[in-house]
C-alpha positions in Angstrom: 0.0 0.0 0.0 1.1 3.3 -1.0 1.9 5.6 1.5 0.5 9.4 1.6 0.5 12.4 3.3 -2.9 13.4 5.0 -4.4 16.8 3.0 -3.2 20.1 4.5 -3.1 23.5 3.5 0.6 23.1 2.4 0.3 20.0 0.3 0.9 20.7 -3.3 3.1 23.5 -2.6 7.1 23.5 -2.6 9.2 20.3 -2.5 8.3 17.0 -0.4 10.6 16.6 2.4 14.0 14.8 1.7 16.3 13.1 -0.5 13.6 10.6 -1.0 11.2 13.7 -2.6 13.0 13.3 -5.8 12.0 9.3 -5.4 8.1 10.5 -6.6 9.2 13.1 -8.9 11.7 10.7 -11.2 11.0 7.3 -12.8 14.3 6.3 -11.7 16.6 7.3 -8.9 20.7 7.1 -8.2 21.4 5.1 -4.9 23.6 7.9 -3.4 26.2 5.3 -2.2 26.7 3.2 -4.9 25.0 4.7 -7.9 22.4 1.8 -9.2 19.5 3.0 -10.5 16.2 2.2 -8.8 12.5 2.7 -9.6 10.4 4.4 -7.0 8.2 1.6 -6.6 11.1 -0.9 -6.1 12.9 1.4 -3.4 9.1 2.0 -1.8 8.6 -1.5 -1.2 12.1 -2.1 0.1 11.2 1.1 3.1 14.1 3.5 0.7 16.7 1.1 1.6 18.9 -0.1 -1.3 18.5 -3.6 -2.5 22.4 -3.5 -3.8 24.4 -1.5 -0.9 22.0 -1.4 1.7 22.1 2.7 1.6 19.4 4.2 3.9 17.4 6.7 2.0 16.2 10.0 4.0 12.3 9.3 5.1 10.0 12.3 6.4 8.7 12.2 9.7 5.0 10.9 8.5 6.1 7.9 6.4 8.7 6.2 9.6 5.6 6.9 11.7 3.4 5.1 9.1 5.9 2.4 8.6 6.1 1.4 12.6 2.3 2.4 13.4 -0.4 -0.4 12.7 -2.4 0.7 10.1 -5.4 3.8 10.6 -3.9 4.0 14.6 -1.8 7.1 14.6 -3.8 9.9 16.1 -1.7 13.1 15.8 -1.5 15.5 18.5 -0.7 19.5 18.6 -1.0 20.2 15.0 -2.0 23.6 15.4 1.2 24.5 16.8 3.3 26.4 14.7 6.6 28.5 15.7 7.0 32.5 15.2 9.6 35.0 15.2 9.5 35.6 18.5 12.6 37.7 18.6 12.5 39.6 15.5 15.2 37.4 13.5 16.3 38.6 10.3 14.1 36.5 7.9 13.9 33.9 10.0 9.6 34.7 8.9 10.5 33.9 5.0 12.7 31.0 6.4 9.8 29.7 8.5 7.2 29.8 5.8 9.7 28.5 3.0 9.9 25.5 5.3 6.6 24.2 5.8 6.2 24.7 2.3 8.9 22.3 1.3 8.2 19.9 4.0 4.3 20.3 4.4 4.6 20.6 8.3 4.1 23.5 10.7 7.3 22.5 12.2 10.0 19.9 12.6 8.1 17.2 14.5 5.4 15.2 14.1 3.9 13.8 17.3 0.7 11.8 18.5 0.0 8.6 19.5 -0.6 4.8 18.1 -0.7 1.1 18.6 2.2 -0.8 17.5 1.6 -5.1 17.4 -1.5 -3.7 19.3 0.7 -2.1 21.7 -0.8 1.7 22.5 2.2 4.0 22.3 3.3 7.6 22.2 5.2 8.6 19.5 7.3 11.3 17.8 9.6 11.4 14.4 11.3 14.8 13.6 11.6 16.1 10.2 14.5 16.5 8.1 12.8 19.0 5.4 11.7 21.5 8.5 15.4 23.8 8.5 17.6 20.3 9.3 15.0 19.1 11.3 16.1 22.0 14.2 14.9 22.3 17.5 13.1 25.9 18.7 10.4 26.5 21.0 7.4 24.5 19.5 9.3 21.4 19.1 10.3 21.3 22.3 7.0 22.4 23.7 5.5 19.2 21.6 8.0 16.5 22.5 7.6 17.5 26.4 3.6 16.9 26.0 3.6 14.0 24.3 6.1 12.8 27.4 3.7 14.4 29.3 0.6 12.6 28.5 2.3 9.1 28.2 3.0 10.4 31.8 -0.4 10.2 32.5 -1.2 7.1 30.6 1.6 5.1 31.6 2.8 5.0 27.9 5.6 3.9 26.4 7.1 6.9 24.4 9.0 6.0 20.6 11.4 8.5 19.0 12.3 9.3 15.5 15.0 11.8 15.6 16.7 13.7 12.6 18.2 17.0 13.6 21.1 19.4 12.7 20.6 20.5 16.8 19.3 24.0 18.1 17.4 26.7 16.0 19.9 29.4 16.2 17.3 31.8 15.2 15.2 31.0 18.9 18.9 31.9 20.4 18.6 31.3 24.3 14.6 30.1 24.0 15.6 26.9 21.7 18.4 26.2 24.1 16.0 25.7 26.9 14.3 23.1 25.0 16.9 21.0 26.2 16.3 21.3 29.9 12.6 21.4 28.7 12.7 17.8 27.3 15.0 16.3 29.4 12.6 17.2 32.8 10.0 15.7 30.8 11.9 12.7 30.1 12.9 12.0 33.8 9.3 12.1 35.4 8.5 10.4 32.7 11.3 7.5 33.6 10.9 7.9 37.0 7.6 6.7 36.7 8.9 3.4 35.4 7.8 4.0 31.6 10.0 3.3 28.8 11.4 5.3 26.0 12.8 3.8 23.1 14.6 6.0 20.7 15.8 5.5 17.5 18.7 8.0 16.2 18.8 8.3 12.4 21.2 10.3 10.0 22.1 13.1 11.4 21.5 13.4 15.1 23.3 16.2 16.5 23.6 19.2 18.5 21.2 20.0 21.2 19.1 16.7 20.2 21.8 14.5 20.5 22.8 16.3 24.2 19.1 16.0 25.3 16.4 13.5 24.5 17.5 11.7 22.0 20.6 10.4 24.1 18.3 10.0 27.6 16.5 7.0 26.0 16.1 3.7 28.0 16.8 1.5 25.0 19.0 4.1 22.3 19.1 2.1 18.9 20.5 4.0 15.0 20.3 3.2 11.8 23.6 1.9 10.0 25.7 5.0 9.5 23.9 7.5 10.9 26.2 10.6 11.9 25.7 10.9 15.5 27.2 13.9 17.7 27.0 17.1 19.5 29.7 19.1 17.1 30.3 17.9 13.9 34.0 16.1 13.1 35.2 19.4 11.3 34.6 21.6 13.9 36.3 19.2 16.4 39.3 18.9 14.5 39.9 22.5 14.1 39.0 22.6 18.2 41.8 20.1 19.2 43.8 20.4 16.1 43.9 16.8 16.2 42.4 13.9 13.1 39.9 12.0 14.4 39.5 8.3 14.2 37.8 6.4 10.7 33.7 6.5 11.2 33.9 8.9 14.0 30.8 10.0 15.4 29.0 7.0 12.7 26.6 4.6 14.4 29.6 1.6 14.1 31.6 3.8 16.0 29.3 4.9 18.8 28.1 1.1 19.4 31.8 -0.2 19.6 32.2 2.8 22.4 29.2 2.3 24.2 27.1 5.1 23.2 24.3 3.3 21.7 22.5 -0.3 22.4 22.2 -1.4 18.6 21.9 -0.7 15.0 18.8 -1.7 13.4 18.1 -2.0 9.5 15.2 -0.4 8.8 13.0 -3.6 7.6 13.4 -5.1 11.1 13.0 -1.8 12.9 9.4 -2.8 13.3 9.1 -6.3 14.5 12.5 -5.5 16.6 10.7 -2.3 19.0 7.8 -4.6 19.1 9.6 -7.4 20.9 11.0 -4.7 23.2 8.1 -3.2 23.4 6.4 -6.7 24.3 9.4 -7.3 27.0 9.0 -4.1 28.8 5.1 -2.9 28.8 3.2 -4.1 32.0 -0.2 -4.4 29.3 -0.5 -4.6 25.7 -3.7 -3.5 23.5 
């Protein structure tokens, strides 16, 4: 079944989020990694993982949630909530509206709630199309409810993260989103829930030195770049190369970082099995 977008006011206008947007606009498409050509119904059915190289495609934040979600379950919460130039940014108003054009959102994370094997769960996937998937004030303010009402639910809470870190253009406001989720995070925890989270490429920044790194269970995708600064900007800092892979999901399971790497087909019957061994009730 093909995947699509609910109707918005945006849809049909701009680009589709990602690398994989040129997937429905060509009838073929170069792998990235290894350059074989593949048809957008091939790569589709495969979840825009190369057959040949095993390359992991970019997905938007509504097509992982419909991949994990059982079918017509995901209920979407805080929709409405859309971010403004709340301290008079230069542009950051044409940058906002330029980017939920292209990427069809109000912002750069999706979140709500779903059933997955029949499990009820909270869930929330950032998007890559939404200015690098960046943090600012309404992301933050949406990840902390949806902790929130798993909170009050006693939900498990799933994570899709994508992000290029903190919205420069909030300044000190998106950097509080980091204590913002992280307290969210803890009660949540503290109150014996689970979070699962699952980094894909890139996680960095204020992200990776919040929630996405507070998980109970913290799995990637193969080769996702995972970090606070990026390897260029830490080399110029301790005048120093860095190791092969550094900051790639290899290298951060080797060190201890993160609990697993999980191909995408098996992402879905693998967080079901944890979700299965960790929940006190499923349906």
């Amino acid at each position: 079944m093909r995947f699509r977008k609910p109707k918005n006011a945006l849809e049909g206008q701009g680009k589709p989020a990602s690398d994989i947007t040129e997937v429905a606009e060509e009838s073929v498409i170069p792998c990235l990694k290894c350059k074989k050509t593949l048809t957008p119904d091939e790569l589709e059915s495969e979840r825009y993982v190369c057959p040949y190289c095993r390359h992991h495609f970019k997905m938007n934040a509504r097509q992982r949630i419909h991949m994990i979600a059982d079918e017509g379950t995901f209920v979407e919460f805080d929709k409405e909530l859309a971010p403004s130039n709340i301290l008079g940014f230069p542009d950051y108003d044409k940058k906002l509206e330029a980017a939920q054009l292209q990427s069809a959102e109000t912002d750069s994370v999706v979140c709500g709630e779903c059933k997955i094997a029949g499990i009820k769960t909270a869930i929330f996937a950032m998007e890559p199309a939404f200015m690098m998937g960046s943090m600012g004030s309404v992301a933050g303010e949406k990840i902390t409810r949806t902790f929130e009402r798993a909170l009050k639910e006693s939900l498990p809470v799933l994570g899709f993260t994508v992000s290029g870190g903190a919205r420069m253009q909030e300044g000190m406001v998106s950097l509080m989103q980091m204590a913002k989720t992280s307290g969210a995070v803890k009660r949540h925890s503290d109150a014996g829930n689970l979070y699962i989270c699952v980094l894909t490429d890139p996680t960095t920044g204020g992200v990776t030195a919040s929630f996405a790194m507070e998980a109970d269970i913290i799995l990637s995708e193969p080769q996702a770049l995972i970090g606070f600064a990026g390897p260029r900007v830490i080399e110029q800092t301790i005048r120093k190369k860095l190791p092969h892979g550094f900051q790639k999901a290899e290298f951060q399971l080797e060190h201890g970082f993160i609990d697993n790497i999980v191909f995408r087909k098996r992402q879905k019957a693998y967080i079901t099995q944890l979700l299965e061994m960790h929940c006190k009730e499923v349906g």
